[in-house]
N, C-alpha and C positions, 0 to 999 in steps of 0.2 A: 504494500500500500504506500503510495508515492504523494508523498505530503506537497501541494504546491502551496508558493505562498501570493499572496493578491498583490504587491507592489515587483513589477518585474523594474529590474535596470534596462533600461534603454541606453545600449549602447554606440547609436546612432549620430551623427553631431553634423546638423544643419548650417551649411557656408549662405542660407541665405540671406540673415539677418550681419553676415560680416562682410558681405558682395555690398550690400545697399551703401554699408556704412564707408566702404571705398571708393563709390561713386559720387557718394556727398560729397567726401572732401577732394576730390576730382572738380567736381562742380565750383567748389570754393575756390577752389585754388585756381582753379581759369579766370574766374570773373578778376579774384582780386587782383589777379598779375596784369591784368590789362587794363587796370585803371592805375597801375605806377608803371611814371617811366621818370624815369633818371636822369637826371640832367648833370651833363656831363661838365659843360660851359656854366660858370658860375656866372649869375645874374642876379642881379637884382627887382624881381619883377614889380610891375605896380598893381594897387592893391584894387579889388574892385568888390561890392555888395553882390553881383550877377553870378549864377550857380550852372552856367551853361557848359554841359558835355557835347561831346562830339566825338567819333572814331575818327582819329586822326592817322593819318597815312604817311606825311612828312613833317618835320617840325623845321625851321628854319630861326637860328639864331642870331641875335645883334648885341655883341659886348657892348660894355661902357667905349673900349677904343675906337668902335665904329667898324668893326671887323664883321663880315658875317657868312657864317657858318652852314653847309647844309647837311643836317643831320650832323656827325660829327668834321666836315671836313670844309676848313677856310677856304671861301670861295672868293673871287676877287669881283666888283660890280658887276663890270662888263659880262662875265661871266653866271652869272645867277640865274637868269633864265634859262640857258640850259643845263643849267648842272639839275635844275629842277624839274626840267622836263626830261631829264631822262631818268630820275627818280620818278615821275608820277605817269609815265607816259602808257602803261597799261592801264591806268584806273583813269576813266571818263570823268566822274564825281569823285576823285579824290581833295580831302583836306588837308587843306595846308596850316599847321600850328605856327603861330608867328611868336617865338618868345625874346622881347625885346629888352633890355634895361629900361630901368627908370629914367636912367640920367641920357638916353640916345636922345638925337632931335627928331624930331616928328618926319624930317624930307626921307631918313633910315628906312621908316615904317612903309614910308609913302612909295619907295625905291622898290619895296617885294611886293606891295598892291602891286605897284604899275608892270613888274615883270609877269605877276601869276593874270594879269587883266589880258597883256600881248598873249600870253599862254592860251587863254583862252579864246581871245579872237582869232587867232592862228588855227587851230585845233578845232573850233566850233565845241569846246568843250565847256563845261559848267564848276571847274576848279572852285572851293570855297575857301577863305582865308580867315583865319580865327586868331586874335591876339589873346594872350595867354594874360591871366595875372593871377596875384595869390591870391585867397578869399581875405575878406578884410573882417 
C-alpha cells in the first residue's frame, strides 16, 4: 500500500515570467539611450522655458570661437553645406540640431539657416533646423 502525499514538488521552472522581464528592460534601455546624446564640443547653450523634442538626424555645432562643427568634425564656412548634405543626403525630412553658444552672434546661427535653406531648395527637400538650449 503506496502512501501518496497531496503537495507534489513541481519541478518545472517557467522562463516566462524572466523573458518578459528582459524585454522591459530592452525597452528601457532603447528609449533612454536615445534621448542622451553627448556633447562632445563644450558649449554653453542658452536657456529657454520651451520643452520641444525632435528625432534628430544631425547636430551641427558653433563654439564660442566661431568654429563650427558637423557632428564631430571642424568644418570651414565655405564648406558647410556640403559636408551636411552629405550627412543628410538619404533622409528627405531629416533634422538638423543647431547647438550654438550663448556668446556666438546671431549672423553664426543665420550662416546654417541659410546653408540647410540652399539645401533645400536645391534638393526640393523639407530639411528642418532646431536650435538646441538647456531647459531653464
Amino acid at each position: 500500500m503506496a502512501i501518496e502525499t497531496r503537495n507534489k514538488i513541481d519541478t518545472h521552472f517557467s522562463m516566462a515570467s524572466m523573458s518578459d522581464l528582459v524585454f522591459l528592460l530592452l525597452i528601457f534601455f532603447m528609449l533612454t539611450s536615445t534621448l542622451v546624446s553627448p556633447n562632445a564640443i563644450k558649449l554653453l547653450l542658452p536657456s529657454s522655458h520651451s520643452k520641444t523634442m525632435a528625432k534628430q538626424s544631425l547636430t551641427v555645432y558653433i563654439n564660442k570661437a566661431g568654429e563650427y562643427f558637423v557632428e564631430d568634425h571642424i568644418t570651414p564656412l565655405n564648406k558647410l553645406e556640403d559636408a551636411i548634405t552629405n550627412k543628410i543626403k538619404h533622409n528627405a525630412q531629416a533634422t538638423i540640431v543647431l547647438r550654438a553658444d550663448k556668446r556666438v552672434p546671431v549672423q553664426d546661427l543665420v550662416n546654417v539657416i541659410d546653408a540647410v535653406n540652399q539645401i533645400n531648395e536645391h534638393q526640393h527637400s523639407k530639411h528642418k533646423i532646431i536650435l538646441a538650449t538647456t531647459p531653464h
